[in-house]
N, C-alpha and C positions, 0 to 999 in steps of 0.2 A: 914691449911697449903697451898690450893691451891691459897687463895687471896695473899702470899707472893710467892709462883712461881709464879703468873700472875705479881705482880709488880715488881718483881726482871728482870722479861724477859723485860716488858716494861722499864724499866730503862735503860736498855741496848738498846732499842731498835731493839728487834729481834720479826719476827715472830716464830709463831709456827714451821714451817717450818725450816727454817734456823735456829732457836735450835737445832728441834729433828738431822740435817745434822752436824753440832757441834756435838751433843754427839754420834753419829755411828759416826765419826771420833775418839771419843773416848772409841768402844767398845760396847757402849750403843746401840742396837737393840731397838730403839724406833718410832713408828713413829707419826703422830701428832694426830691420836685420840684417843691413848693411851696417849698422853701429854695432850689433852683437856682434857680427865676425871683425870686427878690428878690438873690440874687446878680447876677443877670445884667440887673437893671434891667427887668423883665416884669413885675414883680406889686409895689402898694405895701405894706410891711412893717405889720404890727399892731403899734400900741401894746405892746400886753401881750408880743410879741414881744420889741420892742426893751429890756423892763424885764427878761426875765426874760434876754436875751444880757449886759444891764450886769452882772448877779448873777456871772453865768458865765465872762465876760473881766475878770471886777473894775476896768472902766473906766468913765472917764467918757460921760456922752453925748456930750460933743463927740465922742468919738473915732469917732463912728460920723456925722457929719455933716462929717468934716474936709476942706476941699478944696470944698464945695457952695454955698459964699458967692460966687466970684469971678465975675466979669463975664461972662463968655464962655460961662454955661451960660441 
């Protein structure tokens, strides 16, 4: 999941930074080395996390689980 939050953010062009300030604007108590370890596959992501990045990328959930079904993981 972390390589679709790193591309999701880059899509948008946000750093880490100006993310995690985005989501404590929405609640979210995050700051960005707790955002690098869920990027980087270290830390599993909170719900309320992942609800309030859908808000913020105007995507669906899948878009953040794409690729995590296939066999080989």
């Amino acid at each position: 999941m972390g390589g679709n939050l790193k591309r999701l953010r880059e899509a948008h062009k946000l750093s880490q930074e100006k993310l995690c300030a985005m989501l404590q604007l929405r609640g979210c108590d995050i700051g960005r080395t707790t955002y690098a370890k869920y990027e980087a596959g270290q830390l599993n992501i909170r719900a309320s996390v992942l609800i309030a990045l859908k808000h913020i990328y105007e995507c669906t959930y899948d878009e953040f689980f794409a690729g995590l079904d296939q066999e080989d993981i």
